[in-house]
DSSP file (Angstrom, degrees, kcal/mol; ACC not computed):
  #  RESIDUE AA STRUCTURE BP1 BP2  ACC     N-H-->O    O-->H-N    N-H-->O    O-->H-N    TCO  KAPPA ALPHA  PHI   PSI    X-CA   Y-CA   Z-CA
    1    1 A X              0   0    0      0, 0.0     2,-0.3     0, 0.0    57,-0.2   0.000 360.0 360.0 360.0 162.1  -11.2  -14.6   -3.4
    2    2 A X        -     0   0    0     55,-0.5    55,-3.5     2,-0.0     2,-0.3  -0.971 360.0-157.7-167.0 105.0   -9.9  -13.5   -6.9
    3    3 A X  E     +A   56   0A   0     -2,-0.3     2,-0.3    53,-0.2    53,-0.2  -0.739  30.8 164.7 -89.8 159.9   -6.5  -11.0   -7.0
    4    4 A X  E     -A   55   0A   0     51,-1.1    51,-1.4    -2,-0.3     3,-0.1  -0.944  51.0 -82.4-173.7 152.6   -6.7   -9.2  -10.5
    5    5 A X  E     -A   54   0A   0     -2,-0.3     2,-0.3    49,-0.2    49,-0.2  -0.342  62.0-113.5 -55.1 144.9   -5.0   -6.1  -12.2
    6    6 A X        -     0   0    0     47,-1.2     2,-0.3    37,-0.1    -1,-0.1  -0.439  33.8-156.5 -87.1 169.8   -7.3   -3.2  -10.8
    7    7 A X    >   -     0   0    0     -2,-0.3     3,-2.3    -3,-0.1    37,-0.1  -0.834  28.9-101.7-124.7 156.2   -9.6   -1.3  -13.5
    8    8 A X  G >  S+     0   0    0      1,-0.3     3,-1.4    -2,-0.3     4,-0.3   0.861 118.9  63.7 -74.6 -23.7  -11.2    2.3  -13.4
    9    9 A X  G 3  S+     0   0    0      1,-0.3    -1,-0.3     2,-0.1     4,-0.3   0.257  92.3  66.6 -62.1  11.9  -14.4    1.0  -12.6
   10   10 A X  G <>  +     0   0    0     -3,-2.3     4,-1.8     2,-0.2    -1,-0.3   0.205  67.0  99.7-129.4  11.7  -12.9   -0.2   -9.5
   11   11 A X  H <> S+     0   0    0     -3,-1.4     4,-2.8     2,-0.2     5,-0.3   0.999  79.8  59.1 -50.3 -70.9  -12.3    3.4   -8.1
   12   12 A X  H >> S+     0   0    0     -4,-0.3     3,-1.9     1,-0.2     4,-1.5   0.782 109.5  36.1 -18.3 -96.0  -15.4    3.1   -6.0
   13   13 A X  H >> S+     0   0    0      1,-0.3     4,-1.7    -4,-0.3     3,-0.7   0.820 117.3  49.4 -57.2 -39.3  -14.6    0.2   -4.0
   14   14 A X  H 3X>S+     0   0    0     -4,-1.8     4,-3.5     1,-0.2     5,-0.7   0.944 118.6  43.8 -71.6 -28.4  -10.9    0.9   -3.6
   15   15 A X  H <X5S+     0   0    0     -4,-2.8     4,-1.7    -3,-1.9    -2,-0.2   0.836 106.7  56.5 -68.7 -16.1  -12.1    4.5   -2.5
   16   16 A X  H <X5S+     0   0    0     -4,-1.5     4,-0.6    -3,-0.7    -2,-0.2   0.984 119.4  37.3 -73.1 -52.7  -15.0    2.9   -0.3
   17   17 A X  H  <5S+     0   0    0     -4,-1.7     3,-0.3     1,-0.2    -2,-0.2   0.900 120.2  45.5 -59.1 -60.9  -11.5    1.0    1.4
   18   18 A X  H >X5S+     0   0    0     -4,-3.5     3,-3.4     1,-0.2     4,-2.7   0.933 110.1  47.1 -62.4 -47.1   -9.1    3.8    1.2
   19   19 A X  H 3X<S+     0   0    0     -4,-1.7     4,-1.1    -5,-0.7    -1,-0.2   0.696 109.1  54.6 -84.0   8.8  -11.1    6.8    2.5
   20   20 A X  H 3< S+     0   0    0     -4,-0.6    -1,-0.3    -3,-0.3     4,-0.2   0.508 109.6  41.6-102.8   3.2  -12.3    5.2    5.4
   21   21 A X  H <> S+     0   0    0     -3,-3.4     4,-0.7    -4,-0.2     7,-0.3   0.736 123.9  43.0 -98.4 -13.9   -9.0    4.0    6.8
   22   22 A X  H  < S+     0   0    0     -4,-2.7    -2,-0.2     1,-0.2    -3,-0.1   0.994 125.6  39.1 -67.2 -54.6   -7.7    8.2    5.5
   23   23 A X  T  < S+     0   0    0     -4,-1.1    -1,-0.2    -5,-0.3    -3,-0.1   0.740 132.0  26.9 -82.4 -32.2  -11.4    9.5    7.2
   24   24 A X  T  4 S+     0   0    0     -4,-0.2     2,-0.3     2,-0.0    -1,-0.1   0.615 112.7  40.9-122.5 -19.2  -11.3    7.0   10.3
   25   25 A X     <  -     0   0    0     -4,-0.7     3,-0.4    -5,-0.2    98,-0.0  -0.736  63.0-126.9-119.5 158.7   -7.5    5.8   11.6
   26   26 A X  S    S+     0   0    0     -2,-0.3     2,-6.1    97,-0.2    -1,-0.1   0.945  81.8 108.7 -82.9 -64.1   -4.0    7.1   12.2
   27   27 A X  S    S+     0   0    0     96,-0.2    94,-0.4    94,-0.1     2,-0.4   0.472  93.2  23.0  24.0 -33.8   -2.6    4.1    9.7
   28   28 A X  S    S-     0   0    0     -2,-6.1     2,-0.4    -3,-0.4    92,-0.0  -0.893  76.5-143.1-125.6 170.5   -1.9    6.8    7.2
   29   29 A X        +     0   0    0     -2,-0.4     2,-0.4   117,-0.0    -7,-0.1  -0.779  67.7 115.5-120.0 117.7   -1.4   10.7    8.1
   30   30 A X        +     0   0    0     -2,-0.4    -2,-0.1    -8,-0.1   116,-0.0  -0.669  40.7 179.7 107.2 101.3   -3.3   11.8    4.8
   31   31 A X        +     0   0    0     -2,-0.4     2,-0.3     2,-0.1   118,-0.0  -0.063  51.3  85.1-125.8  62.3   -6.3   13.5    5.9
   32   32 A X  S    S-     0   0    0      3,-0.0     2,-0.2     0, 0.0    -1,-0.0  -0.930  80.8-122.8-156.2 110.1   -7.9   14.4    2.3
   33   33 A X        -     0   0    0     -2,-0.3     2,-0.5     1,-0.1    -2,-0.1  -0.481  26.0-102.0 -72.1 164.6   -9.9   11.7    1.1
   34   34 A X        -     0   0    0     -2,-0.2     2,-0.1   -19,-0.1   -15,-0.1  -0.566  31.0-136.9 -80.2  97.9   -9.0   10.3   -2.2
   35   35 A X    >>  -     0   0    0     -2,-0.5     3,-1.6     1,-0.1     4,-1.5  -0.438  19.4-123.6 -61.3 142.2  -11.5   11.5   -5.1
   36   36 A X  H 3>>S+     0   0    0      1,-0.3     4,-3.1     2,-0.2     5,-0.7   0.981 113.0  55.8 -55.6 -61.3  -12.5    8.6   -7.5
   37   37 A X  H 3>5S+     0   0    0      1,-0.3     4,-1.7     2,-0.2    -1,-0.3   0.884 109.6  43.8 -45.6 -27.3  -11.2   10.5  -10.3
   38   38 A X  H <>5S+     0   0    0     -3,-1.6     4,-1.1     2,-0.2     5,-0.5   0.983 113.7  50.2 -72.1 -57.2   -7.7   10.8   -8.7
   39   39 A X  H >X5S+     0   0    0     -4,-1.5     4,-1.7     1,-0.3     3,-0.8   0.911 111.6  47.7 -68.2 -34.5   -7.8    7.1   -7.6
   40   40 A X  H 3X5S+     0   0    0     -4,-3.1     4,-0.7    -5,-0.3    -1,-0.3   0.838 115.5  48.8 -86.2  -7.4   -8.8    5.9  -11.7
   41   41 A X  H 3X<S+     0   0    0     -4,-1.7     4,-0.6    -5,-0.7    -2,-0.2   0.566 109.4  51.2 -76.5   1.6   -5.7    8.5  -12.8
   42   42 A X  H <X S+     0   0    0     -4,-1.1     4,-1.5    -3,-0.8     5,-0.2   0.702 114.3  47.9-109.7 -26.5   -3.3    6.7   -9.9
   43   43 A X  H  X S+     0   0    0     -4,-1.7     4,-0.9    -5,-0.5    10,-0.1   0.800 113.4  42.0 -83.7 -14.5   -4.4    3.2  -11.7
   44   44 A X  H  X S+     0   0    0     -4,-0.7     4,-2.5    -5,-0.2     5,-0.2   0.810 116.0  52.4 -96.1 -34.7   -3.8    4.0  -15.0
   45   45 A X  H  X S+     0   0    0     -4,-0.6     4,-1.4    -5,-0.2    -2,-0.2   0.797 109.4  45.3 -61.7 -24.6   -0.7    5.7  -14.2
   46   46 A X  H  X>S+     0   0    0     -4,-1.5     5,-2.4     2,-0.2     4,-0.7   0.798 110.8  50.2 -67.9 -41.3    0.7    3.2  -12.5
   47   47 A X  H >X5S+     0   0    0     -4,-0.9     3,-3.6     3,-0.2     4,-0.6   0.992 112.7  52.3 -25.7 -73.1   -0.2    0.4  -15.1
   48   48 A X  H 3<5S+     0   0    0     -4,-2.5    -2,-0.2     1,-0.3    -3,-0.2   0.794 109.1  53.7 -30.0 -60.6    1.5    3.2  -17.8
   49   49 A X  H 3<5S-     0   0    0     -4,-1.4    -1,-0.3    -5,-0.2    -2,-0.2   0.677 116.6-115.9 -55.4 -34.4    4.8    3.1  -15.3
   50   50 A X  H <<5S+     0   0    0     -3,-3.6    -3,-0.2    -4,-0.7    -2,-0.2   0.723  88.0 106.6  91.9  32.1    5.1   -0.6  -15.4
   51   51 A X     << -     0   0    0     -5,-2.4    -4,-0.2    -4,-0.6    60,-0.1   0.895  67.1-139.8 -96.8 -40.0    4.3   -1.1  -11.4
   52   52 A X        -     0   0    0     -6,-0.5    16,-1.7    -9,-0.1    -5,-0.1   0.257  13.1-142.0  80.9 147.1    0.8   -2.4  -11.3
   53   53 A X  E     + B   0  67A   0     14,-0.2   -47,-1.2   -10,-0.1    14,-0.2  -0.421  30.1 179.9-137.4  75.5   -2.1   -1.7   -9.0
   54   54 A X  E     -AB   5  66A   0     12,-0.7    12,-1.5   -49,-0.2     2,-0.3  -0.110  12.1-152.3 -64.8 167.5   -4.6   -5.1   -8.1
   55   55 A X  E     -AB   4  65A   0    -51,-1.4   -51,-1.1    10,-0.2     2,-0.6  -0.858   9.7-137.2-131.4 167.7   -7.3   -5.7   -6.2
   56   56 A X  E     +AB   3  64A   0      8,-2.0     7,-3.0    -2,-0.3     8,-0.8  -0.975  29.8 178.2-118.3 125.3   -9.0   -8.7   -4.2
   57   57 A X  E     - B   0  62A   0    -55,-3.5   -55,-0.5    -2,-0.6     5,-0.2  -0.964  12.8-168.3-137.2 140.6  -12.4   -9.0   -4.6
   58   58 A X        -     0   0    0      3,-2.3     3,-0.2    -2,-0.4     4,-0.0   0.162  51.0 -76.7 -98.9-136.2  -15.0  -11.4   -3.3
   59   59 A X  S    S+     0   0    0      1,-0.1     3,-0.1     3,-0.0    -1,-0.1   0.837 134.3  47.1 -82.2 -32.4  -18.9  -12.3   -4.2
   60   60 A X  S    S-     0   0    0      1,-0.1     2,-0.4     3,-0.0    -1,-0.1   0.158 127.1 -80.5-107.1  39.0  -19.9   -8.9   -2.2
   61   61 A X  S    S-     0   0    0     -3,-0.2    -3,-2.3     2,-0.0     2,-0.7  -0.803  76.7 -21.5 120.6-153.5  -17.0   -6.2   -4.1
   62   62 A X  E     -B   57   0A   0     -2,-0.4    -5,-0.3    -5,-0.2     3,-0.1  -0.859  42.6-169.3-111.7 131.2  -13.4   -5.6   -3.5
   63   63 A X  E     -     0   0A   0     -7,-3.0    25,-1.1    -2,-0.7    -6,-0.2   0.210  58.3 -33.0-116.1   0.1  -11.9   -6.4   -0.5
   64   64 A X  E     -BC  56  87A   0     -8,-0.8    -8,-2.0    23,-0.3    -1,-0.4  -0.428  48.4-143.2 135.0 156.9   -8.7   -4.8   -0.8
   65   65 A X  E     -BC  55  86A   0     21,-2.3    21,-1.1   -10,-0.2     2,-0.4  -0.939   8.8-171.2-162.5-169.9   -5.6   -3.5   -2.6
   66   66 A X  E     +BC  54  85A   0    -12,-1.5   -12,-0.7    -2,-0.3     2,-0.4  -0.898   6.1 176.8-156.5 162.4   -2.4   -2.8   -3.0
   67   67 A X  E     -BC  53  84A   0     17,-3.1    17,-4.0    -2,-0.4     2,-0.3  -0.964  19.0-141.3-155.2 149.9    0.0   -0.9   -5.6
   68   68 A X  E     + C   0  83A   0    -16,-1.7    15,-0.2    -2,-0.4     2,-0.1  -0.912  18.8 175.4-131.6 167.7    3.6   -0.1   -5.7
   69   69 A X        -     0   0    0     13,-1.8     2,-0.4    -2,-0.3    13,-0.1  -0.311  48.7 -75.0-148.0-143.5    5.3    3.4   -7.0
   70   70 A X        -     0   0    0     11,-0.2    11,-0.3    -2,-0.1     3,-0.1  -0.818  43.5-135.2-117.7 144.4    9.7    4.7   -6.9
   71   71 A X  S    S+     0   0    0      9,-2.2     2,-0.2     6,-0.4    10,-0.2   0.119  84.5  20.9 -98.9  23.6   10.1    5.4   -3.4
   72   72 A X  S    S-     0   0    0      5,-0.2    -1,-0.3     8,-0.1     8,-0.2  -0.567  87.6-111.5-173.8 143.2   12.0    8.7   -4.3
   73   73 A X  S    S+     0   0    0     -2,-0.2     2,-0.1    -3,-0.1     5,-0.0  -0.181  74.2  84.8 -74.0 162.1   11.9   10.6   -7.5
   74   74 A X  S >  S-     0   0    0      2,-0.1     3,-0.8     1,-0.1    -2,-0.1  -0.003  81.8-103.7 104.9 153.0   15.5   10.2   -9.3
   75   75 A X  G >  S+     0   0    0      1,-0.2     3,-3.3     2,-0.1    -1,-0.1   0.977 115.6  58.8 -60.0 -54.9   17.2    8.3  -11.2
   76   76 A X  G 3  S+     0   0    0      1,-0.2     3,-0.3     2,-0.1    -1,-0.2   0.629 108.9  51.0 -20.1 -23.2   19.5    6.7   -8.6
   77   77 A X  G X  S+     0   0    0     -3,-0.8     3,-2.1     1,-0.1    -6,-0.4   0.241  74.8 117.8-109.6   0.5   16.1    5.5   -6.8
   78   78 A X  T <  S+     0   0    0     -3,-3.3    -1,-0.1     1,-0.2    -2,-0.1   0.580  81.9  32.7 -77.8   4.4   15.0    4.0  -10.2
   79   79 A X  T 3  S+     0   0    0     -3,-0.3    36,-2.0    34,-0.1     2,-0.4   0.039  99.8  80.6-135.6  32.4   14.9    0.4   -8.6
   80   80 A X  E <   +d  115   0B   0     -3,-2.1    -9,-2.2    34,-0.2     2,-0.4  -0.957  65.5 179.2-129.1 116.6   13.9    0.8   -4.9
   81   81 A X  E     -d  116   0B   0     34,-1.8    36,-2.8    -2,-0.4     2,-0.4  -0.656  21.6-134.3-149.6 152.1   10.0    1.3   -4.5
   82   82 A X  E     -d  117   0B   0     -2,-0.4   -13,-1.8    34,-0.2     2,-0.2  -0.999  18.2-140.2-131.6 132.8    7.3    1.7   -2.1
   83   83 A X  E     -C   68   0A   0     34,-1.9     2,-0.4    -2,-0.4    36,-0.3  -0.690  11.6-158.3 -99.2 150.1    3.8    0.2   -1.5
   84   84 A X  E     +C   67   0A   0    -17,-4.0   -17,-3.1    -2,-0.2     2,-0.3  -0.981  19.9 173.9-116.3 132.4    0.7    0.8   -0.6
   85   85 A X  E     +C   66   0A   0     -2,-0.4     2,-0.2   -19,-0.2   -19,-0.2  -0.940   2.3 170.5-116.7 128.8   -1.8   -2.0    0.8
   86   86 A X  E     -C   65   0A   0    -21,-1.1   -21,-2.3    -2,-0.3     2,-0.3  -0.716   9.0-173.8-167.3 144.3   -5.1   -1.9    2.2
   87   87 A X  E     -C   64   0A   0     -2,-0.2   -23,-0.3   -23,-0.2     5,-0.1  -0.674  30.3-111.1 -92.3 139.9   -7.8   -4.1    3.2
   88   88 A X    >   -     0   0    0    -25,-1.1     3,-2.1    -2,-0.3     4,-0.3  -0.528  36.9-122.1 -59.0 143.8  -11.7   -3.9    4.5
   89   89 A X  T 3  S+     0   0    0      1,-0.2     3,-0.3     2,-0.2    -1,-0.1   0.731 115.8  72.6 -62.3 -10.2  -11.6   -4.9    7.8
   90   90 A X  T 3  S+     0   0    0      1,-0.3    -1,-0.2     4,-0.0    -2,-0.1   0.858 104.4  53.8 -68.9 -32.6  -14.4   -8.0    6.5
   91   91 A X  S <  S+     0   0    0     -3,-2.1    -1,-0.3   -28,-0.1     5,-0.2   0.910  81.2 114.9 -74.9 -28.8  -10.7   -9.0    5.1
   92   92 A X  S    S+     0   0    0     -4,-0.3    -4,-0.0    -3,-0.3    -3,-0.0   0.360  86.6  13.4 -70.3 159.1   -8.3   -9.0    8.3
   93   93 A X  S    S+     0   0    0      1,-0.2    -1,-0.2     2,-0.0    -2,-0.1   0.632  95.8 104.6  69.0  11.9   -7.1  -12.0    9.0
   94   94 A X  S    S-     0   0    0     -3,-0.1    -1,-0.2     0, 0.0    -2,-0.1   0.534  88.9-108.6-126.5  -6.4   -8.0  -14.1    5.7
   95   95 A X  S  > S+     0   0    0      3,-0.0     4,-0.6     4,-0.0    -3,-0.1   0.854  86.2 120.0  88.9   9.3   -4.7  -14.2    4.2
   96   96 A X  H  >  +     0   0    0     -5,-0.2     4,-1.5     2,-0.1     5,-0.2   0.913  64.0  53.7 -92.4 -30.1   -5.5  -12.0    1.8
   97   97 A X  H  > S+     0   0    0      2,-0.2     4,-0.8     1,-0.2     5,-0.1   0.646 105.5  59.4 -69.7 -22.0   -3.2   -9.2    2.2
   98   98 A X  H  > S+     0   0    0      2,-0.2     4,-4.1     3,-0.1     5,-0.4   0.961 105.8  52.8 -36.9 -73.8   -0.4  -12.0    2.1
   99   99 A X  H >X S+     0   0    0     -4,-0.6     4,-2.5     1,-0.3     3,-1.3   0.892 106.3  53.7 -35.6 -66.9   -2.0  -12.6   -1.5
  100  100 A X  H 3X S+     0   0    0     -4,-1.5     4,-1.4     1,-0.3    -1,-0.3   0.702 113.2  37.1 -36.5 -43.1   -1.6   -9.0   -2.3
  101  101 A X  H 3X S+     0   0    0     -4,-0.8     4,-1.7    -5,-0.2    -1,-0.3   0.568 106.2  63.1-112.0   6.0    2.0   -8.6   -1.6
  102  102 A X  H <X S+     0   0    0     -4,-4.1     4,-4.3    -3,-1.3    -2,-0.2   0.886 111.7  45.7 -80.7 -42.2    3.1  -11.9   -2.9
  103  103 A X  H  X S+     0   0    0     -4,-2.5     4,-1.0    -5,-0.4    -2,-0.2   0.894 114.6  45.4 -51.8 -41.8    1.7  -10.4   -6.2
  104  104 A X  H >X S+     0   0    0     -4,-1.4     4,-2.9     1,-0.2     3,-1.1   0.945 108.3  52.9 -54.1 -54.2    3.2   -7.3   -5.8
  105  105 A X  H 3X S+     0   0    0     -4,-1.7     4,-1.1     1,-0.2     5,-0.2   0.747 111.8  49.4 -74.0 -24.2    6.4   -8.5   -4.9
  106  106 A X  H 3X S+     0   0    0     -4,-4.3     4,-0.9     2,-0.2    -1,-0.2   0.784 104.1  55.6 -62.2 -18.1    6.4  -10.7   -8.0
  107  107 A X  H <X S+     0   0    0     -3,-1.1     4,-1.6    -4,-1.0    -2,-0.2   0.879 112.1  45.7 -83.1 -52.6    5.5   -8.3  -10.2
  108  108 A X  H  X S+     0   0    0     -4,-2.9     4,-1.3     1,-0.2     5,-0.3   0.772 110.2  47.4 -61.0 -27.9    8.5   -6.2   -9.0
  109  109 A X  H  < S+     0   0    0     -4,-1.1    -1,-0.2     2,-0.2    -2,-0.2   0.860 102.8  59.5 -92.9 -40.4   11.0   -8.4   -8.9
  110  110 A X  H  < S+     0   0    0     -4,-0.9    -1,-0.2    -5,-0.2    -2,-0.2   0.944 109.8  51.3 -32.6 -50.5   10.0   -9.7  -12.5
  111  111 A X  H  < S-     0   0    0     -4,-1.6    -2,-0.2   -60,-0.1    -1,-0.2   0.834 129.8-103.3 -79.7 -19.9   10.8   -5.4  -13.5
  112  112 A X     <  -     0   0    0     -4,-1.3     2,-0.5     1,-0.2    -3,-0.2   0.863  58.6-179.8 115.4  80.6   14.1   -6.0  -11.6
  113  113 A X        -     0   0    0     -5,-0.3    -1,-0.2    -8,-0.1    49,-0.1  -0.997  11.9-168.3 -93.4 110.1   12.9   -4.2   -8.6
  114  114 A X        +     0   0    0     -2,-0.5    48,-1.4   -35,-0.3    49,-0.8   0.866  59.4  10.4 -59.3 -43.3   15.6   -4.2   -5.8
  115  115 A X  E     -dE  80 161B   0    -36,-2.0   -34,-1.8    46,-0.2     2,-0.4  -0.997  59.8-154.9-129.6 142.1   14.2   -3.0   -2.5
  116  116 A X  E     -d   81   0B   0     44,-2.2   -34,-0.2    -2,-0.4    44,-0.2  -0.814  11.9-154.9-145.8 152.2   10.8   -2.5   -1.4
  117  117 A X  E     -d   82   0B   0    -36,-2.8   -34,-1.9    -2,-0.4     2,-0.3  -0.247  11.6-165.1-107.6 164.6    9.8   -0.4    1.1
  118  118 A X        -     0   0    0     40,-4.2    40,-0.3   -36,-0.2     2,-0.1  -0.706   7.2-159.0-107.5 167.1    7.1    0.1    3.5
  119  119 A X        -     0   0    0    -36,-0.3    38,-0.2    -2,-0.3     2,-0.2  -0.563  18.9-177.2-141.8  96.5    6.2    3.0    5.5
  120  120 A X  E     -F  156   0C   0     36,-2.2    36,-1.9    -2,-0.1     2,-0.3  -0.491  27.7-121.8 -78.9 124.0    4.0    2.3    8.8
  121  121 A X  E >   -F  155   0C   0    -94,-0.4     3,-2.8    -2,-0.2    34,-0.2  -0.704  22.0-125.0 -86.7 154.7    2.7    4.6   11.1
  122  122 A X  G >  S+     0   0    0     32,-1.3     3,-0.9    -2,-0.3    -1,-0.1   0.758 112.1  60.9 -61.3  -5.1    3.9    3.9   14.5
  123  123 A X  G 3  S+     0   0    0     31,-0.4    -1,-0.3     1,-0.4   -97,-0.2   0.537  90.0  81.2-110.3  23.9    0.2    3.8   15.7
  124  124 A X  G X>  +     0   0    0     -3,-2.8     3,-1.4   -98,-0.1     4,-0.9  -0.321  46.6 158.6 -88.9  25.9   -0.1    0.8   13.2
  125  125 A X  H X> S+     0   0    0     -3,-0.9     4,-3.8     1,-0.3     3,-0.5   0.772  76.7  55.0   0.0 -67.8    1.4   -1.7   15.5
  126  126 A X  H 3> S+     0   0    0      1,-0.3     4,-1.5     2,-0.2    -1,-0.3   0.837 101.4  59.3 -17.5 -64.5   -0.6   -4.2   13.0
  127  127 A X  H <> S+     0   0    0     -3,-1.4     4,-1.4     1,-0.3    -1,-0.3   0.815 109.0  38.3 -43.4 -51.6    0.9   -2.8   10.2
  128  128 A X  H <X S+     0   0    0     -4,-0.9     4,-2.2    -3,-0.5    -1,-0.3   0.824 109.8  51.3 -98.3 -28.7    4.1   -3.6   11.1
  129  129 A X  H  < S+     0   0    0     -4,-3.8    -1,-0.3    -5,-0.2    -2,-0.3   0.748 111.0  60.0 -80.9  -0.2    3.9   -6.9   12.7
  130  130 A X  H >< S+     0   0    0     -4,-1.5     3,-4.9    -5,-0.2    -2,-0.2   0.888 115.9  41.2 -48.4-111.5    1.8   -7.5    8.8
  131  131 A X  H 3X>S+     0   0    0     -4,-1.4     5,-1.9     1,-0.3     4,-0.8   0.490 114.3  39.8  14.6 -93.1    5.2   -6.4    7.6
  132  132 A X  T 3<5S+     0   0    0     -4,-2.2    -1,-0.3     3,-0.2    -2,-0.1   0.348 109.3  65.5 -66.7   7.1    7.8   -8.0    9.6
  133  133 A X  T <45S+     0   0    0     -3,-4.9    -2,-0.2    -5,-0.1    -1,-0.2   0.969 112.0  41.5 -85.0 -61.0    5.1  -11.6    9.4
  134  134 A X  T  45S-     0   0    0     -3,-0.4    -2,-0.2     1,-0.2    -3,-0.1   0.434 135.3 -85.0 -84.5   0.8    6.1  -11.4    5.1
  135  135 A X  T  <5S+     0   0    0     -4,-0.8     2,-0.3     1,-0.3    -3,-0.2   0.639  80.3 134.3 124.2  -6.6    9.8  -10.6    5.5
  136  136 A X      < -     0   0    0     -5,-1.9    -1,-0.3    24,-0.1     2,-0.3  -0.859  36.8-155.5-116.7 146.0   10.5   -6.7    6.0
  137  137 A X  E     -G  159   0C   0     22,-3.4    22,-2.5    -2,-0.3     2,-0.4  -0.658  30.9-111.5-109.6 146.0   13.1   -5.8    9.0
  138  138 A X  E     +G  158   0C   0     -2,-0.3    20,-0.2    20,-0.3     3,-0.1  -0.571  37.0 178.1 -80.3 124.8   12.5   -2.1   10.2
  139  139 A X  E     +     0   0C   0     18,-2.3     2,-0.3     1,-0.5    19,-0.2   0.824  58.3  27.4-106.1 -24.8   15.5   -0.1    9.2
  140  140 A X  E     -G  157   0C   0     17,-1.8    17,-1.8     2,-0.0    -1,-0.5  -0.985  46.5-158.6-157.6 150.8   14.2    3.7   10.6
  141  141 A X  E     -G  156   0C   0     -2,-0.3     2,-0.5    15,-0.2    15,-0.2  -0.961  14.3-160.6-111.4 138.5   12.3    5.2   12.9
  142  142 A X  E >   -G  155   0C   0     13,-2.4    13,-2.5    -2,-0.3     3,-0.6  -0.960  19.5-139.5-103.7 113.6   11.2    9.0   12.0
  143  143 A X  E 3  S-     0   0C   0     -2,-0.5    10,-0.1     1,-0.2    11,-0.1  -0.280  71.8 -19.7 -59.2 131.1   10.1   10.9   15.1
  144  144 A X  E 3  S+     0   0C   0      1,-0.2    10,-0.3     8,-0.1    -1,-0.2   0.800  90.4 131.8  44.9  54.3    6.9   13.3   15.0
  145  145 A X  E <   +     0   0C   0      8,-1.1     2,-0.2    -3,-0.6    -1,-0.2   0.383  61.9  62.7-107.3  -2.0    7.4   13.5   11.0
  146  146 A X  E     -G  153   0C   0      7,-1.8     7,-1.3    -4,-0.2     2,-0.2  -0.715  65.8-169.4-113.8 155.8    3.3   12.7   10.7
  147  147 A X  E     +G  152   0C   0     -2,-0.2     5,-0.2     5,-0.2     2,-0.2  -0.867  23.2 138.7-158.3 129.2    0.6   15.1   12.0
  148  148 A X        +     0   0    0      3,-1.4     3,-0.2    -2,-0.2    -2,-0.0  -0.942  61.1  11.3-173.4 139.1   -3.0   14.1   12.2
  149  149 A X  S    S-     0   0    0      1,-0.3     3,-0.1    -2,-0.2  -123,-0.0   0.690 130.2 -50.7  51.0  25.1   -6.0   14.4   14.6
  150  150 A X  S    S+     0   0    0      1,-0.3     2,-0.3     0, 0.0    -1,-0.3   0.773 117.5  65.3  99.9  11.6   -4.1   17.0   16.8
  151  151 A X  S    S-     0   0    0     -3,-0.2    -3,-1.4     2,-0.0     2,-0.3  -0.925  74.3 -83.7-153.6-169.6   -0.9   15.4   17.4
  152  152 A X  E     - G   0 147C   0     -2,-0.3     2,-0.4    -5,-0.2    -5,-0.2  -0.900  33.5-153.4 -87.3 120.0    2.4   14.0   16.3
  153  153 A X  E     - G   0 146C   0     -7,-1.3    -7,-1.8    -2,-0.3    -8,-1.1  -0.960  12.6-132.6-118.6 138.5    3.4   10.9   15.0
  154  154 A X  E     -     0   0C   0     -2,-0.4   -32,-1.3   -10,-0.3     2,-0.4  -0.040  21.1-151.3 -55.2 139.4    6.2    8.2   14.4
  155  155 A X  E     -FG 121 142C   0    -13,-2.5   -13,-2.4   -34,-0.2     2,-0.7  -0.956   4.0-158.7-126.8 133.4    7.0    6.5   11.2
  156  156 A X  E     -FG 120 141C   0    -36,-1.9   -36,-2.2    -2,-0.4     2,-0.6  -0.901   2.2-164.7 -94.2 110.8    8.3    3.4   10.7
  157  157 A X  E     - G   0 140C   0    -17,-1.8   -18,-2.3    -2,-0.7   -17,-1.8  -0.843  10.6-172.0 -95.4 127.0   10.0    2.6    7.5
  158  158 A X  E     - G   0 138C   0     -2,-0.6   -40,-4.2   -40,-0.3     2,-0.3  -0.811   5.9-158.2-125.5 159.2   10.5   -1.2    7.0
  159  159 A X  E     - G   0 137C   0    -22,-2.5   -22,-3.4    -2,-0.3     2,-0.3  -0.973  10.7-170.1 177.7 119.4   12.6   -2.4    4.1
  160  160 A X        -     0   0    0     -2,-0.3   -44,-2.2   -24,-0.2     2,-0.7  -0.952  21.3-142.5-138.2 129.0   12.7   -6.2    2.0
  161  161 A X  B     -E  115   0B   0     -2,-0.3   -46,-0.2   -46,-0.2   -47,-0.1  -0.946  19.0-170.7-105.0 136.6   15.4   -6.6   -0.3
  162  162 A X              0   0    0    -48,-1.4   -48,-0.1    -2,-0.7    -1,-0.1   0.761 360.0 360.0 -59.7 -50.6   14.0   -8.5   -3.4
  163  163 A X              0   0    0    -49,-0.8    -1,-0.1    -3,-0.1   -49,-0.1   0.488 360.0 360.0 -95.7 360.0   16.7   -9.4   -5.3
């Protein structure tokens, strides 16, 4: 397994990852997959920003990834960030997604990133014990703020200070 800054040829496989957990799970409330062309503008924009976006890739493709962004527009917010992770389920369990956010969270904390945050949905259980495995304490629950397959959903925001 091989983490590496992602590339625009690698829209495919991170879309193959993303729009089947947007297409198939509550894990996000998004329900508009992601068009390649949007996902190679969200990797070159994030490069541009200074955030980073990797990937994990094995012999048979990319196996997941993960990317960090400002977790609220303003200046005040300019050092407090939110990620996104996700793996093919062929990954669970391998110790990659570990990989993934030790990178991340070096990368940020190298740019003098103070907090960063997660945001789970509650019908991610996974998700969040993922979370609370590397080090982030759950700081809020938001009631019914998600809506997806017909219903209402919880969010969990979980929260690692860096520095």
């Amino acid at each position: 397994m091989t983490i590496r800054d992602a590339a625009q040829g690698d829209a495919a496989g991170i879309g193959a990852i993303w729009n089947a957990v947007i297409r198939d799970s509550a894990a996000t409330f998004n329900s508009s997959e992601k068009p390649l062309a949007e996902i190679a503008a969200l990797i070159t924009g994030r490069q541009a920003a200074g955030h980073g976006f990797w990937v994990a890739e094995d012999g048979a493709g990319i196996t997941g990834f993960a990317t960090y962004d400002q977790f609220r527009s303003g200046i005040g917010y300019r050092l407090s960030m939110e990620h996104t992770i996700q793996l093919a389920p062929r990954a669970w369990g391998q110790g990659i997604g570990r990989a993934l956010m030790q990178r991340l969270e070096d990368h940020a904390q190298q740019s003098g990133v103070h907090v960063m945050m997660a945001g789970v949905s509650a019908e991610n259980p996974a998700g969040r014990a993922f979370h609370e495995a590397i080090g982030y304490r759950l700081v809020a629950t938001l009631p019914q703020v998600g809506h997806k397959f017909g219903r209402f959903m919880d969010l969990w925001l979980l929260q690692k200070i860096l520095t």
